[in-house]
N, CA and C atoms as an extended XYZ file, in Angstrom:
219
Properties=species:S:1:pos:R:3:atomname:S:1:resname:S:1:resid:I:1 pbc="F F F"
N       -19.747      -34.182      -33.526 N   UNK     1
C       -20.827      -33.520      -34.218 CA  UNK     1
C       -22.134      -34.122      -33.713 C   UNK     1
N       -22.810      -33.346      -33.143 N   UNK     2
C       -24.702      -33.984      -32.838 CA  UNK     2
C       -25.249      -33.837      -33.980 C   UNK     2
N       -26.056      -35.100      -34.055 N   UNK     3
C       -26.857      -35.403      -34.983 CA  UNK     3
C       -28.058      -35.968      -34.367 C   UNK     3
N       -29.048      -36.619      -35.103 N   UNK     4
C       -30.578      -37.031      -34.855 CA  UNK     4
C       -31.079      -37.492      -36.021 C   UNK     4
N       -31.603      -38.732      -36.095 N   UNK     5
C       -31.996      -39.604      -37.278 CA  UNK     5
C       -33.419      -39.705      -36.751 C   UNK     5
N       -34.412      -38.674      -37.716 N   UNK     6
C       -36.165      -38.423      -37.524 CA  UNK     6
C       -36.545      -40.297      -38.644 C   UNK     6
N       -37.914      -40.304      -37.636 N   UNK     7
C       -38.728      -41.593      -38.783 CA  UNK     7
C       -39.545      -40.709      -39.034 C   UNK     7
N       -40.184      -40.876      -40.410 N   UNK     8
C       -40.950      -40.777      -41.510 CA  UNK     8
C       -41.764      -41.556      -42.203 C   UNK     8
N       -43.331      -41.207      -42.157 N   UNK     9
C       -43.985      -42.007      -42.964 CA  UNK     9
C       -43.805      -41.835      -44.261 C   UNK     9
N       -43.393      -43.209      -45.071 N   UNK    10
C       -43.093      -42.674      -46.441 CA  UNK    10
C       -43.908      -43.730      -47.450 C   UNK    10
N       -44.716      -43.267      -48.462 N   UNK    11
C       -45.010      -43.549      -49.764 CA  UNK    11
C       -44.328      -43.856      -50.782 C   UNK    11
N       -44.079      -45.118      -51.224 N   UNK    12
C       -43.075      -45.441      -52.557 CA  UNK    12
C       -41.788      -44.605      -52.121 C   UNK    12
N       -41.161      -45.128      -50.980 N   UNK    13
C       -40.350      -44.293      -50.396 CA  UNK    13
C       -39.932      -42.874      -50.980 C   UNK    13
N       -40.997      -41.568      -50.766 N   UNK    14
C       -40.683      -40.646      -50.446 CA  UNK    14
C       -41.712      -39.940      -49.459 C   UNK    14
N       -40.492      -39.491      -48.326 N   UNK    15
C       -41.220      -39.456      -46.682 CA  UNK    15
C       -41.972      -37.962      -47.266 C   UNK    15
N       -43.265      -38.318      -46.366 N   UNK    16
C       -44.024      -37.325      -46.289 CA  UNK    16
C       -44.534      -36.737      -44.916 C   UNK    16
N       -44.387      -36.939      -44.001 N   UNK    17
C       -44.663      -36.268      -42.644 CA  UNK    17
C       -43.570      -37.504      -41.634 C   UNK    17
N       -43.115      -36.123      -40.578 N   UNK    18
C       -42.589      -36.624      -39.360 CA  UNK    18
C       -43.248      -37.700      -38.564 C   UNK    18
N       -42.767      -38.842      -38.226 N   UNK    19
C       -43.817      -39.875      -37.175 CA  UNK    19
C       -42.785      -39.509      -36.417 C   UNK    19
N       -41.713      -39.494      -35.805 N   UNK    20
C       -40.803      -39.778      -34.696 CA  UNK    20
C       -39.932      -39.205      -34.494 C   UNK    20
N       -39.407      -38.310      -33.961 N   UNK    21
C       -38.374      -37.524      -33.374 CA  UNK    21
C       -37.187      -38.655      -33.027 C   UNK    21
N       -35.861      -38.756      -33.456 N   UNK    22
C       -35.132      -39.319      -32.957 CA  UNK    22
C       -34.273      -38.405      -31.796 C   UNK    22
N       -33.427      -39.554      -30.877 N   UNK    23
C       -32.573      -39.042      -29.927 CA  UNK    23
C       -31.652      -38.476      -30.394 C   UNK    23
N       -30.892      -37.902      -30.036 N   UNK    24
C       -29.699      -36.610      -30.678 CA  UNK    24
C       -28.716      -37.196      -30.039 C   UNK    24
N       -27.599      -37.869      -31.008 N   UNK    25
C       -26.441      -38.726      -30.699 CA  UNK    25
C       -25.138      -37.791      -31.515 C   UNK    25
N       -23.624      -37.966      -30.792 N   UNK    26
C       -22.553      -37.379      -30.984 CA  UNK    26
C       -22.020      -38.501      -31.810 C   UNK    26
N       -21.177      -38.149      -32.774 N   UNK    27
C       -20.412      -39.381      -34.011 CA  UNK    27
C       -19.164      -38.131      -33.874 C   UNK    27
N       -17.917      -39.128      -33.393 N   UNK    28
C       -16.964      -38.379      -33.457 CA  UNK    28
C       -16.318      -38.308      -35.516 C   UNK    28
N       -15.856      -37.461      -35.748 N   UNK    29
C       -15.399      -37.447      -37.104 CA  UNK    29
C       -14.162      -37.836      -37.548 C   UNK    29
N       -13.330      -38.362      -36.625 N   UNK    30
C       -12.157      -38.872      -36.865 CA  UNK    30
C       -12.229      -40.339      -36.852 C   UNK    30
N       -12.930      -40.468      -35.567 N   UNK    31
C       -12.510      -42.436      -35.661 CA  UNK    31
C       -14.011      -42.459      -35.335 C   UNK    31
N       -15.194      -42.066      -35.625 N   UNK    32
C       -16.206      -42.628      -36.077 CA  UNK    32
C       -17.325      -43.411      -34.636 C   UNK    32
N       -16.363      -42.975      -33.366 N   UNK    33
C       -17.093      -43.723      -32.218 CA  UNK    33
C       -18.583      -42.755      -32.061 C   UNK    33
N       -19.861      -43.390      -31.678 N   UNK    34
C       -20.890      -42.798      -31.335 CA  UNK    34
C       -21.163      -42.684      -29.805 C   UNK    34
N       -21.779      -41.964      -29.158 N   UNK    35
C       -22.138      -41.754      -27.454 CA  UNK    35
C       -23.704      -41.011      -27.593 C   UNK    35
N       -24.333      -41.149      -26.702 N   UNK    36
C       -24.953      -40.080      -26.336 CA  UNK    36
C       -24.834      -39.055      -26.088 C   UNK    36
N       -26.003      -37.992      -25.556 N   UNK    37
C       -25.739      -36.519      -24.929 CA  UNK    37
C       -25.000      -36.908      -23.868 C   UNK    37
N       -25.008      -37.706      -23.357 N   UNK    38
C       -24.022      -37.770      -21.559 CA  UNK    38
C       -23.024      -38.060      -21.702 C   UNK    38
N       -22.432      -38.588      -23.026 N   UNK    39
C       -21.177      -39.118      -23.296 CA  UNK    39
C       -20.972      -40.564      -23.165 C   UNK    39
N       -21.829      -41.153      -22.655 N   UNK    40
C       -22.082      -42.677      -22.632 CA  UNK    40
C       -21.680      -42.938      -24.378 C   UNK    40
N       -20.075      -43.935      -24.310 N   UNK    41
C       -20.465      -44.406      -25.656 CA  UNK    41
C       -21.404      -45.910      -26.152 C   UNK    41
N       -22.152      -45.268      -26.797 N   UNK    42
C       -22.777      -46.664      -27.664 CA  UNK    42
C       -22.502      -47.328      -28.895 C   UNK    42
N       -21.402      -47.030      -29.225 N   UNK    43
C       -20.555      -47.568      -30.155 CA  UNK    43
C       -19.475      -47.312      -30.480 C   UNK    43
N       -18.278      -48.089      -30.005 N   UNK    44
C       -17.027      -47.855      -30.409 CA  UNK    44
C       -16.501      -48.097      -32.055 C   UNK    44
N       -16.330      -47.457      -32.330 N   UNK    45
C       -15.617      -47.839      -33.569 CA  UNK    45
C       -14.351      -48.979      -33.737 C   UNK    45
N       -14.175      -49.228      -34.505 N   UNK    46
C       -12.683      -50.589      -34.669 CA  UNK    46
C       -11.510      -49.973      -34.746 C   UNK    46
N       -10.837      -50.560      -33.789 N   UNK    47
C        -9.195      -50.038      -33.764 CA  UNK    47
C        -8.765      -50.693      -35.060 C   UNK    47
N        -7.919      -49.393      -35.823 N   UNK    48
C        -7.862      -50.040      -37.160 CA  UNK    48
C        -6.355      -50.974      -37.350 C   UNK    48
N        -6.120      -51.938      -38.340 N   UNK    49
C        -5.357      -52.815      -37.958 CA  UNK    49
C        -3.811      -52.737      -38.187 C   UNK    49
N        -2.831      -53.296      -37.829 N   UNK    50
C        -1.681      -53.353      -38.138 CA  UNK    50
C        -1.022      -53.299      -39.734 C   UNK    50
N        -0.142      -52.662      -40.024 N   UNK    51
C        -0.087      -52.529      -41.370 CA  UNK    51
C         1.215      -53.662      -41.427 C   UNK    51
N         1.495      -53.887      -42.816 N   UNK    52
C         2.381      -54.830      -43.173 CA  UNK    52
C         3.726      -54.236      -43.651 C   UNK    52
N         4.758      -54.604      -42.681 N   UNK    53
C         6.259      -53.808      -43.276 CA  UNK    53
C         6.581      -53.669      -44.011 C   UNK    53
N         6.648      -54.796      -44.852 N   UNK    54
C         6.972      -54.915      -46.154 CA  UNK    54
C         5.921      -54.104      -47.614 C   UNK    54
N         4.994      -54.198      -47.414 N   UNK    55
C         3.810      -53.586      -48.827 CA  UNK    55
C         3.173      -51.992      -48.031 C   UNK    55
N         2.987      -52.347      -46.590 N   UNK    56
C         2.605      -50.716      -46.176 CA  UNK    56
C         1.303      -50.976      -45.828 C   UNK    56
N         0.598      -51.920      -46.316 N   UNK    57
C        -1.147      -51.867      -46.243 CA  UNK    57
C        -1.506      -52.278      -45.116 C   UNK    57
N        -2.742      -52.096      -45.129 N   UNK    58
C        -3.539      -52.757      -43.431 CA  UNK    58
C        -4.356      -53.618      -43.541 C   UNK    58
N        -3.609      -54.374      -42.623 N   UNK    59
C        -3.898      -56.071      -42.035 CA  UNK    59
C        -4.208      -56.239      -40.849 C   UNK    59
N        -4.774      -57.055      -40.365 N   UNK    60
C        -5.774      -57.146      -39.413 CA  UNK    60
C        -4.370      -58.033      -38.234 C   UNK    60
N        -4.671      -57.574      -37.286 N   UNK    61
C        -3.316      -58.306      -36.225 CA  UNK    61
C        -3.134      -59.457      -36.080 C   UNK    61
N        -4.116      -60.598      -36.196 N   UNK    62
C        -3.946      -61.821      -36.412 CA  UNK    62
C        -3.333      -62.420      -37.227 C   UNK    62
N        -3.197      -62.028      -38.469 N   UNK    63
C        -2.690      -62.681      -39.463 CA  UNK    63
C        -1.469      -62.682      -39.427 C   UNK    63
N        -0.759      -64.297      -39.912 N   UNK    64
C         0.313      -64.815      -40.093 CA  UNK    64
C         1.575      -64.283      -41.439 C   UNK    64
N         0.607      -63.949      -42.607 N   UNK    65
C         0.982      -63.752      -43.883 CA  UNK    65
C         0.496      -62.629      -44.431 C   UNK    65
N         1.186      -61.844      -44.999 N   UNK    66
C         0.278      -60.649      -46.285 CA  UNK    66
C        -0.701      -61.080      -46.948 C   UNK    66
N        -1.521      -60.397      -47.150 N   UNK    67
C        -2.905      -61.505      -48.128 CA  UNK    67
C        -2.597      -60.579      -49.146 C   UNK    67
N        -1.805      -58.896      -49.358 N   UNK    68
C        -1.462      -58.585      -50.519 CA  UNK    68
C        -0.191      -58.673      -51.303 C   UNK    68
N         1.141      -58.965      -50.481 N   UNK    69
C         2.250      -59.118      -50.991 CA  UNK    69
C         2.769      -60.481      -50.496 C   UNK    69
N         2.098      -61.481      -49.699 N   UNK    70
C         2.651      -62.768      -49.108 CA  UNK    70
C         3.490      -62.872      -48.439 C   UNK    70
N         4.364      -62.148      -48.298 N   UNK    71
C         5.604      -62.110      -46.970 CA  UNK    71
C         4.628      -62.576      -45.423 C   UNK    71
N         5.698      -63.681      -45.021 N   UNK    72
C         5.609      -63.906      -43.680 CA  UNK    72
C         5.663      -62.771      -42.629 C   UNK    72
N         5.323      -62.818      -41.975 N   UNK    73
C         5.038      -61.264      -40.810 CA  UNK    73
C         5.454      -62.069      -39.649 C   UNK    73
């Protein structure tokens, strides 16, 4: 999806005139990575983490132990 984040001069923050045209950037809607118009990405999003066999939830790959059900992994 293209988008574009404008600046605004704003009063007791509520904007009242355009100061700045922003650049028009793509945010994918599934996993959240951003790029430019050229496709250059400028922000990857986080590979999300390993879940735990035992409880189902997601845990980050490093970890030794469940931090929600305690089972050794």
């Amino acid at each position: 999806r293209l988008r574009r984040v404008d600046h605004y001069l704003s009063l007791f923050f509520i904007p009242l005139f355009p100061v700045k045209r922003g650049r028009p950037f793509l945010k994918c809607q599934s996993c959240g990575a951003i790029s430019d118009e050229s496709g250059q990405t400028l922000y990857a999003a986080e590979k999300p983490g390993t879940k735990c066999p035992y409880c189902g939830r997601e845990i980050e790959s490093s970890f030794r132990f469940c931090p929600y059900c305690g089972r050794t992994l």
